[in-house]
N, C-alpha and C positions, 0 to 999 in steps of 0.2 A: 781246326778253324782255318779258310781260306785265308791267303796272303792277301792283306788288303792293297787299290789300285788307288795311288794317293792323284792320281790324274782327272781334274773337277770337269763335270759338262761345261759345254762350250755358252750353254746359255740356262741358269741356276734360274732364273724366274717360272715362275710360270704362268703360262699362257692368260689365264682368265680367273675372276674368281671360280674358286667350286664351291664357296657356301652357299644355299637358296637367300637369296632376298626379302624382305615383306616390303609393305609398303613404307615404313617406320626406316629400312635399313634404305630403300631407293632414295627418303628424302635429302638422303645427306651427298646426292651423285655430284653436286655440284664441289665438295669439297676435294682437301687433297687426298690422294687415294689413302694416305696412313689416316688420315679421319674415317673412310669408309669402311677401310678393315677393321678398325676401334669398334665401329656402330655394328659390323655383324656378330660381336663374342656371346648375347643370349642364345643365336640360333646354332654358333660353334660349339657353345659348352654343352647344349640340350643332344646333340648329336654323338657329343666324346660322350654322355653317359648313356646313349643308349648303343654305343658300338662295346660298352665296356667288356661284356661278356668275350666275345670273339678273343679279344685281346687278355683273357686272363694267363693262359698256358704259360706265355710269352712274358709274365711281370713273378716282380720275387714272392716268393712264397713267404708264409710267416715262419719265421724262425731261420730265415736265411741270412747267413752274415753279408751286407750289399755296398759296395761303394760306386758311388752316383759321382760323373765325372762330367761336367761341360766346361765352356768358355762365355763370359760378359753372361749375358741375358740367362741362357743355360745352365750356368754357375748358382747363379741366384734361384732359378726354378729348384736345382738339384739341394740347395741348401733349405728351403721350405720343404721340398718333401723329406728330406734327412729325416731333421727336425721332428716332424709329424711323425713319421715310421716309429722313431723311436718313441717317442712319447705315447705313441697308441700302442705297446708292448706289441710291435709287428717283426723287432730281431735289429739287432745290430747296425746303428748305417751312417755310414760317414759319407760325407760329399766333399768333392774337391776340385778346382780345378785343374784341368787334363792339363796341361802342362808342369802339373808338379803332385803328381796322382801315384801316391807308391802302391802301386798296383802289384809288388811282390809280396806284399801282407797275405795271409789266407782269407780270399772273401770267397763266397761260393755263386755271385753274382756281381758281375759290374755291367750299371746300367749307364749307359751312355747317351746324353740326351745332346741332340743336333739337328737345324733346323734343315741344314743343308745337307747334313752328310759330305763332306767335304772340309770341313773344319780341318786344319793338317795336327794341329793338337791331342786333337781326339781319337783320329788316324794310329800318331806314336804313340798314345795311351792302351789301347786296343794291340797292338802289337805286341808291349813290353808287357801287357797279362801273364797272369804264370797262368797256363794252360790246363789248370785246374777248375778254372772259374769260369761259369760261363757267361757267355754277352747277350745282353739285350740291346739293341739300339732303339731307341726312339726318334723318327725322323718325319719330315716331311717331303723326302724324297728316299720312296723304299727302294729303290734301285741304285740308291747314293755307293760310295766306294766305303761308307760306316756300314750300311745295310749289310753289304755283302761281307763285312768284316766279320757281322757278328754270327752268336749260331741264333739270335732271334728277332725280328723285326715287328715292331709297333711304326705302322706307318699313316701319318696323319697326313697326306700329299693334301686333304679337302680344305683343310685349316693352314695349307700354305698362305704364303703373301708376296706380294710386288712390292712391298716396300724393304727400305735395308733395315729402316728399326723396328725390331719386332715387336706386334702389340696382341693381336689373333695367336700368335701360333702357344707360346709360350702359355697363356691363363689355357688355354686348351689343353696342354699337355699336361698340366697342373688341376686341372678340372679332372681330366681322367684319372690321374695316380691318387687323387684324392680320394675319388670314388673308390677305388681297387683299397683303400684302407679302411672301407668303410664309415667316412665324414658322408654327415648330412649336408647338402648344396643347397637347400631350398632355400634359405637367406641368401646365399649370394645372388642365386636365380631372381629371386625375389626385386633386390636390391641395385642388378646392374642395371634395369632401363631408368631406374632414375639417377644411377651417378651418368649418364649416356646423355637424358634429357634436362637434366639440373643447368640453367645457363651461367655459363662460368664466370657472369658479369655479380653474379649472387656472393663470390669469393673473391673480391678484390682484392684482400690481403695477401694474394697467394699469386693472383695477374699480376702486381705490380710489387712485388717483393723483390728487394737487391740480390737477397740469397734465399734459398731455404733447405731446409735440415728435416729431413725423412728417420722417422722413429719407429723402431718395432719388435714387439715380443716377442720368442720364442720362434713359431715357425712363421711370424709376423717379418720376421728381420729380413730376412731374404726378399719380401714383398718389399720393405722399405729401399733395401737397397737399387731392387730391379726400379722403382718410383725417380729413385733418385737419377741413375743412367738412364733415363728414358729422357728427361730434363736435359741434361748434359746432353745427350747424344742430339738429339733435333735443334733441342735451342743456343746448345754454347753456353747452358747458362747455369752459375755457380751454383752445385747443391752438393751436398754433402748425408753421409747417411749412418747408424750408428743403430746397436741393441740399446735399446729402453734404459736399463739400469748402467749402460756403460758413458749414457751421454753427459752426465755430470760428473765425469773421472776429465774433464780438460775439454772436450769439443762443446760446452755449454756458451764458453768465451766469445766464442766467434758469434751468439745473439742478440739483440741489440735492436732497436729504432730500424725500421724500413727491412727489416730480415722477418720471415716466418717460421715455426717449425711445425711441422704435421705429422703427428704420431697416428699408424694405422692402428696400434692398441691403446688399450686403457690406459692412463698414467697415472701415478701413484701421486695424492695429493700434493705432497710437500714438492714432487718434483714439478709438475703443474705451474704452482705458486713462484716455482724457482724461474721459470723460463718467462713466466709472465713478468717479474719483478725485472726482466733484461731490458725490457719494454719492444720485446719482438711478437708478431701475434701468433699466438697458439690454436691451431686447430685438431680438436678435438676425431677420435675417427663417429665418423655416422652412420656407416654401413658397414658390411661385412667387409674383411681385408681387401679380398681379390675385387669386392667394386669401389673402395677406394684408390686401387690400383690403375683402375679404368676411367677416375677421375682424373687422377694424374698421366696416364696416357691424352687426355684431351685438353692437359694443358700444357704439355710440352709443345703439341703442335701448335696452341695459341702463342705462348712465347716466341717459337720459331719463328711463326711469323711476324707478328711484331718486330721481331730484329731484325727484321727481311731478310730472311733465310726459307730457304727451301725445305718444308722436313721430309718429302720424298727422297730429298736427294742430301743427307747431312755431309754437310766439308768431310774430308778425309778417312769415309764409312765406305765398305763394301758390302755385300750380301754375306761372304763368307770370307773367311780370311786362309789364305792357303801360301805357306810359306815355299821359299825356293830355299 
């Protein structure tokens, strides 16, 4: 495997969008661009499943033992597909974050998912492989110093973004490893123009909540989590996130009057009954995970704004993070 070049381009954006537009995705030109890149993920996800073939060689096979490594948003992608792999008996697969990724284990696959290719995490994770295993990267820049690390490259450059929090790239990259497990999409498909066109004046419980507390199942969790950093990252504003059955082990506490919690999965009645007894409001999920997800992408940018805050440009965020 080549020596990777931890030295990032001089300008990580790119140029323009590459998604095509409809008329549906123009009407929102007027907003911030993380609103616009939100409004293109139908015509993003329709695309990663019809590139999926191309890209089969290059993803693990069944029965491979795989550990799936990113950072923030990546982390949580890697932890939903984990999750899923295993549970659809696809072989072994643990997720971690790269910066504490014992990638001395025997895997036979470490999938690397980065939007930049330039993550310096990911970078030493890929390095410290035992040279048995081999690397896929998943990037939106195939030419990244990840790319070239690995011996295999999934390059989604069309589903990049101008913004530093990511909202397009991440359901995309997750739309496609989905499909390679063969999950049916047609509900989420179904379901994301209306969490996109739902107006968020319909969920006041959730505009004007002090806190709120993201819940989720299985390979739901990762989705709650990424829900929840999407909040925090644009708006600054308090959320917290947890598996299903672990929220009434002590984080139940923190619910109460002017707080909400919103679970992307089912809840199990009594626990239900529990959260509501806090007198916080409960929101039930109403679409498939990944467009509840897309709900919550459109309302961190409302929060943001709201606090007059920028979410193009969140306080103390970069596109990639690359340490000296």
């Amino acid at each position: 495997m080549p020596k990777h070049d931890t030295t990032p381009p001089h300008d990580t954006t790119p140029p323009h969008d590459p998604v095509p537009q409809n008329a549906a995705v123009r009407q929102h030109a007027a907003l911030p661009r993380t609103s616009q890149e939100i409004a293109t993920q139908p015509q993003s996800w329709q695309r990663a499943l019809g590139e999926l073939p191309e890209h089969l060689p290059a993803l693990p096979a069944k029965g491979e033992r795989v550990a799936v490594i990113g950072c923030g948003t990546s982390l949580f992608m890697a932890q939903a597909y984990a999750q899923l792999r295993e549970a659809t008996g696809q072989g072994p697969t643990d997720a971690f974050a790269a910066s504490a990724a014992p990638l001395h284990r025997p895997y036979d696959r470490i999938l690397a998912l980065t939007r930049s290719g330039t993550t310096t995490e990911i970078l030493s994770a890929i390095e410290a492989a035992r040279p048995a295993a081999r690397v896929t990267t998943i990037t939106a820049v195939p030419d990244s110093p990840a790319a070239r690390a690995a011996h295999d490259v999934v390059g989604l450059d069309w589903a990049d973004e101008q913004s530093v929090v990511q909202t397009r790239y991440p359901t995309t990259q997750l739309v496609l490893l989905m499909a390679h497990l063969g999950q049916d999409l047609d509900q989420a498909l179904a379901d994301v123009p209306r969490a996109l066109d739902t107006p968020l004046e319909l969920f006041p419980d959730l505009v004007t909540a002090q806190q709120i507390t993201f819940l989720g199942a299985d390979w739901h969790t990762g989705l709650a989590h990424e829900a929840a950093l999407k909040v925090r990252e644009a708006a600054a504003h308090w959320t917290e996130s947890y598996a299903v059955m672990e929220y009434r082990h002590g984080p139940i506490a923190v619910a109460g009057p002017g707080r909400s919690v919103w679970s992307l999965s089912p809840l199990p009645s009594a626990l239900a009954e529990q959260i509501e007894a806090t007198g916080a409001r409960l929101r039930r999920p109403q679409w498939h995970p990944l467009a509840e997800l897309v709900l919550a992408q459109r309302l961190a940018v409302r929060l943001s704004e709201a606090a007059g805050r920028d979410p193009d440009r969140p306080a103390h965020l970069t596109r990639s993070v690359v340490l000296t």
